[in-house]
N, C-alpha and C positions, 0 to 999 in steps of 0.2 A: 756436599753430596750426602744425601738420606743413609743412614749406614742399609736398609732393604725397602727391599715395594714388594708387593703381591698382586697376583690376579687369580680371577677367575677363570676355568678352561674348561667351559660346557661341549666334554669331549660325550658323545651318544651313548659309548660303552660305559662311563663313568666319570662323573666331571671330579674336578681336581682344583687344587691351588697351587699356585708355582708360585715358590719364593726367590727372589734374587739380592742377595747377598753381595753388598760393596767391599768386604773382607771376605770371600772365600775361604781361606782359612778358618771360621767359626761354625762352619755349615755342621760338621759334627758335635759341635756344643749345641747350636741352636736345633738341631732334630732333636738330641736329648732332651733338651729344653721342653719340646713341643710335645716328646709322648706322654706327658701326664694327663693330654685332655682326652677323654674314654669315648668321645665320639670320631676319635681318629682309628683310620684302621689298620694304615700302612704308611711310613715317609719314608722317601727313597732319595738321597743325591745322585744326581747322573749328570753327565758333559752334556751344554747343549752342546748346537752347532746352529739356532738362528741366528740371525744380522741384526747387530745392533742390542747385544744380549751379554749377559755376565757369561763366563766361560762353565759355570755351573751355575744348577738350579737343583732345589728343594722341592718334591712333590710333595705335597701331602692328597692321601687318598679317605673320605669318611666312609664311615658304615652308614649301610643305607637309611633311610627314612630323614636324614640330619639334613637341616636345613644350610646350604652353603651358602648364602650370603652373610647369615647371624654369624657359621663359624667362621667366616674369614675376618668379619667383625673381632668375635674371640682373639683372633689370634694373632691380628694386627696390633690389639689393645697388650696382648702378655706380649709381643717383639717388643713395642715401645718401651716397655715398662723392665724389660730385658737391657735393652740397649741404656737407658736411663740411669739404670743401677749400676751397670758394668763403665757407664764414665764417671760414676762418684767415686766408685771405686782406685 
């Protein structure tokens, strides 16, 4: 199992990246983790409730003009490199 996957969610009002996390338990490491990039503008944990879905999920929300497919690129590349570190550990 991938320890996370992310997508893209071309919501009208403001698209977003949802992260889903195979250890729920690191969601509050892994937000910390993630406020260091300045083109973020908001991450929030919250419960889903869709099917077929980690019991939580990680928004992150950008400031505007930021290009969301490069940063989910970003931020896909700092998880791995996250996750990477944290099993040599």
């Amino acid at each position: 199992m991938l320890p996370f996957r992310s997508e893209i969610r071309n919501s009208p009002s403001q698209p977003s990246i949802k992260i889903y996390l195979s250890d729920e338990s690191l969601d509050g490491k892994i937000k910390s983790h993630l406020e260091h990039f300045k083109e973020i503008e908001l991450i929030e944990i919250s419960d889903c409730v869709e099917q077929n879905r980690a019991n939580e999920s990680i928004t992150v929300f950008l400031k505007d003009g930021v290009d969301i497919a490069k940063m989910k690129q970003s931020i896909d590349s700092s998880l791995w490199w996250y996750f990477e570190e944290d099993m040599v550990d």
